[in-house]
C-alpha positions in Angstrom: 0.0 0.0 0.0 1.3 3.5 -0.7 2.2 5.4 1.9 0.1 8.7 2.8 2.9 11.5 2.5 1.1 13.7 5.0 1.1 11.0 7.7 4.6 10.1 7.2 5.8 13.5 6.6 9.5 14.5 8.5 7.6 16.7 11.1 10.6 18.3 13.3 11.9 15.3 15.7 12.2 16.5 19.7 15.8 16.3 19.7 16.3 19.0 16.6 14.1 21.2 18.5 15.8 21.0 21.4 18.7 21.7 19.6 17.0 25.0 17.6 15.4 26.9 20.8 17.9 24.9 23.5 18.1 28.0 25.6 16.7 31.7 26.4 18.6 33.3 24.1 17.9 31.4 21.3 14.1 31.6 21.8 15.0 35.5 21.9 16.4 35.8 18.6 13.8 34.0 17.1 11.2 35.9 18.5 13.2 39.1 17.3 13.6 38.0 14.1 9.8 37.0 13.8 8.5 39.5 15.5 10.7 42.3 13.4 11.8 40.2 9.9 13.4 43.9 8.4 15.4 44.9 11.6 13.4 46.9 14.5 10.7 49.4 14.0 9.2 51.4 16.7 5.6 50.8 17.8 5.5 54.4 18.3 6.7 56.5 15.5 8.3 53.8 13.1 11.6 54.4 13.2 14.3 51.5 13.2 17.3 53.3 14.8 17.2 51.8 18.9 19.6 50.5 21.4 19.0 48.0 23.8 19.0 48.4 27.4 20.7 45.2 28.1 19.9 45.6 31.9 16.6 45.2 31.8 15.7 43.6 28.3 14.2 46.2 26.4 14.4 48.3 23.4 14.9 51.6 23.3 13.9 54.4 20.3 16.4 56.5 19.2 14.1 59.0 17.8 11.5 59.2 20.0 13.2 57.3 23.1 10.1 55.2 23.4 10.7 51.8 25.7 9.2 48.5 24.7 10.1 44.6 25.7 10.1 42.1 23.0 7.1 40.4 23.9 5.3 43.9 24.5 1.9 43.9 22.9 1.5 40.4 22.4 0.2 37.3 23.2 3.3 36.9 25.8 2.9 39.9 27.3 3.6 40.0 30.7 4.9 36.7 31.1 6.9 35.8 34.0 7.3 31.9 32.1 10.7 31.4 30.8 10.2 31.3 27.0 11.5 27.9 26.3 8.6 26.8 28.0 6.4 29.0 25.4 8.0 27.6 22.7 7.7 23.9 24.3 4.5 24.1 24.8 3.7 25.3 21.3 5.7 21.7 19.8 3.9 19.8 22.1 0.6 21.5 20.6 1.8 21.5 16.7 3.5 18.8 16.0 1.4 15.9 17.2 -2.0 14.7 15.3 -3.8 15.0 18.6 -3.7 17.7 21.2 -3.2 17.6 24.9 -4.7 18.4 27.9 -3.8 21.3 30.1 -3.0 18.2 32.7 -0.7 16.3 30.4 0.7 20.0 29.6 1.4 20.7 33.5 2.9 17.6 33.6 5.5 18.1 30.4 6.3 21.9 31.2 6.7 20.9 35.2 4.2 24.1 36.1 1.1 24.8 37.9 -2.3 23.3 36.3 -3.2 27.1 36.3 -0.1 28.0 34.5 -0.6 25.6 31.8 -4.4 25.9 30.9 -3.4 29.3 30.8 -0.9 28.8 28.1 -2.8 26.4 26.4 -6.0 28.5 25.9 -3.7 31.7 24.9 -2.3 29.6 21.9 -5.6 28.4 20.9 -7.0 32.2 20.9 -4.2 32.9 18.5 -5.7 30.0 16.5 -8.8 30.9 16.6 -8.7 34.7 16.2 -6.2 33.1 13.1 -8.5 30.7 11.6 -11.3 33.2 12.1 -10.1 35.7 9.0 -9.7 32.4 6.6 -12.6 31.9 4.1 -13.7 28.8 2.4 -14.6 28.5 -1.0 -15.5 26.6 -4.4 -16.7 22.9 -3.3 -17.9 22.8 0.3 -19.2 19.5 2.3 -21.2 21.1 5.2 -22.4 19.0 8.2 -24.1 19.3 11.5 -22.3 18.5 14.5 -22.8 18.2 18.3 -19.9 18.4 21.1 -20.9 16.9 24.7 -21.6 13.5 25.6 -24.9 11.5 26.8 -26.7 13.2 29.4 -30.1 12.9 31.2 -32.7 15.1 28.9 -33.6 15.9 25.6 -32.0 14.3 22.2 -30.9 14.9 19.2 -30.9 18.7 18.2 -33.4 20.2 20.6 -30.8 18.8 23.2 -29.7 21.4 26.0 -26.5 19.2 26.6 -24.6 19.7 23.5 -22.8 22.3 22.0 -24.1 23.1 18.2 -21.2 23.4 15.5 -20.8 23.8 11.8 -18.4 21.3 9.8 -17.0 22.2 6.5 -14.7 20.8 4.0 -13.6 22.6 0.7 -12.6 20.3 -1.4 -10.9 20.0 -5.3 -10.8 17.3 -7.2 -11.5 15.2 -4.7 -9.0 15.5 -2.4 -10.2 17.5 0.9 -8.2 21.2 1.4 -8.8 23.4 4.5 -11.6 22.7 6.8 -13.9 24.6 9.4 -15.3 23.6 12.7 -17.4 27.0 14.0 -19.6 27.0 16.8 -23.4 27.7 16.1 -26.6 29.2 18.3 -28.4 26.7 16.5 -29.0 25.1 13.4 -31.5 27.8 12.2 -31.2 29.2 9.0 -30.7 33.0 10.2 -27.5 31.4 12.1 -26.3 29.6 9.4 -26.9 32.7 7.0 -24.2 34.4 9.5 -21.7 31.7 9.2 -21.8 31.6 5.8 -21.3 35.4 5.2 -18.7 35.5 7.8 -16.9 32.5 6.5 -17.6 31.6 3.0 -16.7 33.1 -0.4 -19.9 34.3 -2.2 -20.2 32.0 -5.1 -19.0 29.0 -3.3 -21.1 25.6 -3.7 -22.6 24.5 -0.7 -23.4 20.6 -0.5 -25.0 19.3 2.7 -28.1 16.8 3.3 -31.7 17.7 3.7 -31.5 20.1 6.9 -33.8 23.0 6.0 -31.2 25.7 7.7 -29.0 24.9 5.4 -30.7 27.1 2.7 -29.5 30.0 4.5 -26.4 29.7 2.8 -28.3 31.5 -0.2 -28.6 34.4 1.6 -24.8 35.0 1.8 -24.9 33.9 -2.1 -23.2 31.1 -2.2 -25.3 27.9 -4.1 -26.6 25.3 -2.1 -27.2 21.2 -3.3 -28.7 19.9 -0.9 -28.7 16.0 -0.6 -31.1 13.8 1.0 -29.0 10.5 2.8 -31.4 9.4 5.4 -29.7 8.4 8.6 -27.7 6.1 10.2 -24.5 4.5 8.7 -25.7 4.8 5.2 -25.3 8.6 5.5 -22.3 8.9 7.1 -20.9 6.8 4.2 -22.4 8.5 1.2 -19.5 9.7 -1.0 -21.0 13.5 -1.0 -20.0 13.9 2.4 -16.5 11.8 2.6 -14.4 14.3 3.7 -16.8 16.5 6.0 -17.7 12.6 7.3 -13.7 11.9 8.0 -12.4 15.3 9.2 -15.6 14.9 12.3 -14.8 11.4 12.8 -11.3 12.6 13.6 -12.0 15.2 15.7 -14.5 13.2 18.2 -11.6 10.6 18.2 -8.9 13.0 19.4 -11.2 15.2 21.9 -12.0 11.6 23.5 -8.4 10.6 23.5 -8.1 13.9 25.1 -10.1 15.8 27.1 -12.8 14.3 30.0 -14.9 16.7 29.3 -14.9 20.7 26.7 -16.8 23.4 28.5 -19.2 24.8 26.2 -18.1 28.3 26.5 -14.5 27.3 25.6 -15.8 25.0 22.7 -14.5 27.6 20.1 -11.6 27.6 21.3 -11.0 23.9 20.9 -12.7 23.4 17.6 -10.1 26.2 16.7 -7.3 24.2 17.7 -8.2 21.4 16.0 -9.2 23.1 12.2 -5.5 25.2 12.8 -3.6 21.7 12.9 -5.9 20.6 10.4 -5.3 23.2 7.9 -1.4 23.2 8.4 -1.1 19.2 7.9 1.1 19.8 5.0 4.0 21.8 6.9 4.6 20.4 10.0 7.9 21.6 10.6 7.2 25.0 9.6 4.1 24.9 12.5 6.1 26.1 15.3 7.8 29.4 13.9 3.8 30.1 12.0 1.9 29.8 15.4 5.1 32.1 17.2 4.5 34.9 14.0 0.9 35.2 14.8 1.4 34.9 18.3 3.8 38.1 18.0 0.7 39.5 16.3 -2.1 38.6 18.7 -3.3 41.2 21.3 -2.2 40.2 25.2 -5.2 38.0 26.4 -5.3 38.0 30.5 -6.3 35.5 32.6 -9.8 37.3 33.2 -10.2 38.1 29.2 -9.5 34.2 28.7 -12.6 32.7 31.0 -15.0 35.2 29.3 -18.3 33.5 28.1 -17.0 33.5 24.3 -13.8 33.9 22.8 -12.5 37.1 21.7 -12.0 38.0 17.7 
């Protein structure tokens, strides 16, 4: 049997890491030279002329004298973690197909619980304020998903226990390309009119199975097929909807691996995390320095920002 090149792709071993980002310094430059690819420029007035204040680790303007720290402004800011426990955390998030627990996290980084579901839900806001300004377009499978386990109550989708989302899949010739996993009020066609217009190209051709809401996608004019597959096994195997069928498969396969339980109003973040890795399959050495450019270019996020109700973005 041929081998799949994406599963048996290089990826960047633990011991090259190690050797890339072995110490503080290291990490520094690479942050520098990610966070400022042409040299420094000011946040202030935009000039590149600066010295550096060696004593206390920051950057200072020579035209306007203003004073800022590398990881000023950003997702880091603030930190009191050394940075190669940033930048472990973000290979032990990347390069694996699954993800992993701010427990298994704690364990690896040897810091607080606190510390490390902190970290962990920082990167996935840089995901998902990332995978939030991607659109899909051309062929897309669309599904209806649920997140939450069996609980006493209402089934099926009037259910008060799980957490709505949208699966997509653009796909060409086909082979599957980037995907989306977006959290929903409820399958309703006025909510899936706003996930369309948010997320998909107009013109794009929507294909999904008989769900009424799904004609909302017209609204944000895109076309919609829609293709009636009964229930059961027999329409989670219709060819229409392989790689919409796969990709959710997958994803309730690593969250059980994973995670006891997701808390609904973290969900986003977590489907985010999940459609990032997804999207980035291709590249998996390249995954670590991607996540630490937009991280450079992600807003600080505090603790008390972090355990808001919805994600930010």
């Amino acid at each position: 049997m041929k081998k799949n090149p994406v599963q048996f792709q290089k990826g960047l071993g633990l011991l090259e890491f190690l050797g890339q980002y072995s110490d503080e310094e290291k990490c520094r430059e690479a942050l520098f030279r990610l966070r400022w690819p042409s040299g420094f420029v000011c946040p202030e007035c935009g000039d590149q002329s600066y010295c550096e204040l060696k004593s206390r680790r920051i950057y200072q303007c020579n035209r306007c004298h203003h004073q800022c720290s590398l990881t000023a402004g950003t997702i880091f800011h603030g930190t009191r973690l050394p940075l190669r426990k940033w930048f472990l955390a973000i290979y032990l998030l990347t390069q694996p197909k699954k993800s992993l627990s701010a427990l298994e996290l704690k364990r690896q980084l040897g810091v607080h619980y606190d510390t490390a579901w902190s970290l962990k839900h920082k990167l996935m806001q840089v995901m998902y304020e990332r995978q939030h300004q991607k659109k899909l377009r051309g062929r897309i499978e669309m599904d209806d998903a649920y997140l939450g386990g069996e609980k006493p109550g209402k089934r099926g989708r009037g259910s008060e226990n799980k957490i709505p989302f949208i699966a997509a899949v653009q796909t060409h010739e086909g082979k599957p390309g980037p995907m989306q996993m977006r959290r929903v009020e409820g399958f309703r066609t006025a909510a899936i009119t706003a996930y369309a217009r948010h997320a998909l190209e107009p013109g794009s051709r929507v294909i999904s199975d008989g769900l009424a809401c799904f004609t909302g996608v017209r609204a944000a004019e895109c076309q919609h097929q829609p293709i009636i597959t009964g229930s059961g096994r027999q329409a989670a195997q219709h060819p229409a909807f392989k790689w919409v069928n796969t990709v959710l498969g997958n994803l309730k396969s690593a969250i059980r691996g994973t995670f006891h339980a997701v808390s609904e109003k973290h969900a986003p973040r977590y489907l985010a995390e999940f459609e990032y890795r997804f999207n980035r399959r291709f590249h998996l050495p390249d995954m670590i320095e991607r996540l630490l450019y937009v991280s450079l270019r992600t807003p600080p996020m505090p603790y008390r920002l972090l355990t808001l109700a919805e994600p930010i973005g």
